[in-house]
C-alpha positions in Angstrom: -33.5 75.1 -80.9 -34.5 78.6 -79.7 -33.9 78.6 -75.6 -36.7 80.8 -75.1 -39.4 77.4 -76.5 -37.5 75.6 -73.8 -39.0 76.1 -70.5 -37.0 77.3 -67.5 -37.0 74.3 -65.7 -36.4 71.9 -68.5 -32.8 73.9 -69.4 -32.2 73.7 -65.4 -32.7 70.6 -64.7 -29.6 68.8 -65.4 -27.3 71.6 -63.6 -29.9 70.8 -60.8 -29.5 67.3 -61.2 -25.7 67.9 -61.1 -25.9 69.6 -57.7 -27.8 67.3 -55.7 -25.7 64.3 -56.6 -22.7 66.3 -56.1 -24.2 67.4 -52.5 -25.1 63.9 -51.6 -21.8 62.5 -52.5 -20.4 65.0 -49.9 -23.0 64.8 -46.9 -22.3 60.2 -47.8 -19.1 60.9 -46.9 -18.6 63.0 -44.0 -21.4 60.4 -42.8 -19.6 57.6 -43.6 -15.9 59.0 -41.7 -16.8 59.2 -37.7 -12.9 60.4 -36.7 -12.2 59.9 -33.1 -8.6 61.3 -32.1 -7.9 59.0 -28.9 -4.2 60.6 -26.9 -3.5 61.7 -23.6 -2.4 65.4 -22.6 1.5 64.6 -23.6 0.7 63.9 -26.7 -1.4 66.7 -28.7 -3.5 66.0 -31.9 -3.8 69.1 -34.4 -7.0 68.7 -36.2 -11.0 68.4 -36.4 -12.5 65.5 -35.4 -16.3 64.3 -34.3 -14.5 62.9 -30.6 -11.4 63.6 -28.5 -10.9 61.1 -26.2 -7.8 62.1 -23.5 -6.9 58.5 -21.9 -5.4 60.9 -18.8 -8.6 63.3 -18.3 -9.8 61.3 -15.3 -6.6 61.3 -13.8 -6.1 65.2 -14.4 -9.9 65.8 -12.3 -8.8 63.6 -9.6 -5.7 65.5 -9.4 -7.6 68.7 -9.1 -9.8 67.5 -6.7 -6.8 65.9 -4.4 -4.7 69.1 -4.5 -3.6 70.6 -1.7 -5.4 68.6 0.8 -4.5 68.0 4.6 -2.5 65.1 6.2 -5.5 64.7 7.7 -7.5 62.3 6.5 -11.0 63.8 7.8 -10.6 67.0 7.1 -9.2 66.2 3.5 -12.2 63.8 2.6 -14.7 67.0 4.0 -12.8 69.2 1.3 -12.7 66.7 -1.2 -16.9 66.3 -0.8 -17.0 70.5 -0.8 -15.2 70.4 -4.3 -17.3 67.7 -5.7 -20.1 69.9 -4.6 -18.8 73.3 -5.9 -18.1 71.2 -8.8 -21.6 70.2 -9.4 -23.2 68.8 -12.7 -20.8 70.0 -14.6 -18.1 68.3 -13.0 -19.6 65.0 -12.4 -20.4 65.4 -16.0 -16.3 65.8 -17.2 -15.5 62.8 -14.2 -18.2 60.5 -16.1 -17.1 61.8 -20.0 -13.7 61.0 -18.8 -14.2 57.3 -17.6 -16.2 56.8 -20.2 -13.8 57.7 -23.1 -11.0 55.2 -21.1 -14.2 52.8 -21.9 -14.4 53.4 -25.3 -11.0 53.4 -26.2 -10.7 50.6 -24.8 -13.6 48.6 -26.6 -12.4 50.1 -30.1 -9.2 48.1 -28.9 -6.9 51.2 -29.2 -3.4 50.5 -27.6 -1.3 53.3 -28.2 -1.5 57.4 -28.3 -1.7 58.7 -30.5 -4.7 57.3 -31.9 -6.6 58.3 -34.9 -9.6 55.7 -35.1 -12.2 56.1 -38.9 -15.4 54.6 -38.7 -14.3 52.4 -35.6 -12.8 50.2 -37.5 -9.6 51.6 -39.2 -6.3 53.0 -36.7 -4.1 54.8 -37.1 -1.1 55.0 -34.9 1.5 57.7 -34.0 0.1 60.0 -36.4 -0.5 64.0 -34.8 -2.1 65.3 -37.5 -6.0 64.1 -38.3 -6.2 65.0 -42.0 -2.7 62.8 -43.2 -4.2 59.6 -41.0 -7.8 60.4 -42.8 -5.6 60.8 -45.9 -3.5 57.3 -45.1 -7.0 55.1 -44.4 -8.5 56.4 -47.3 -5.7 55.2 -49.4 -5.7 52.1 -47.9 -9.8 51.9 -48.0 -9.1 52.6 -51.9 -7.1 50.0 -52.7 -9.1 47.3 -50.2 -12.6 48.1 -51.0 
């Protein structure tokens, strides 16, 4: 048949067709893998993920906020409230992130760091590096549909 009796769209349609199923295979599955890396500052992660959780970040502010500070205990606690103050926000927004994270981790039932947690539902332990865990739980989601 001579291509120019076939309309434009008709001889498209299939690469077309092609595309968008391809596209929505890929946007399915970065929807479908929610990586959380879930360590503590002695124990980096190299990778992307949608959620860093850093069991020790609480413990890091509170540090900041404490250092330094008098013997005594009045004149520390008035320097501790300045800081909090200076801090603003911003800071009571990384204090709350921070507690929060402990939280989650905690619910998701993580119990060692490194942790690299798919969908909340697989783990991943001792791993550094988020694409090999992905890698390992989607071998194992594979072969366990």
């Amino acid at each position: 048949m001579d291509s120019r009796a076939v309309p434009h769209a008709a001889r498209t349609r299939p690469a077309w067709i092609a595309t968008a199923i391809a596209i929505l295979a890929l946007a399915t599955r970065a929807a479908a893998a929610e990586v959380w890396v879930v360590t503590d500052s002695h124990h980096p992660v190299l990778g992307q993920a949608d959620r860093h959780v850093i069991l020790d970040a609480g413990a890091v502010l509170e540090a900041e906020l404490a250092a330094n500070l008098p013997a005594d205990q009045e004149r520390a606690s008035a320097i501790v409230r300045q800081r909090l103050k200076q801090g603003g926000t911003e800071l009571q927004r990384r204090i709350g992130a921070a507690y929060q994270g402990i939280a989650d981790a905690w619910s998701l039932g993580v119990t060692k760091v490194p942790a690299i947690v798919v969908d909340r539902r697989y783990v991943v332990y001792g791993e550094t590096d988020v694409a090999r865990a992905v890698a390992r739980i989607d071998q194992y989601r594979r072969t366990r549909p």
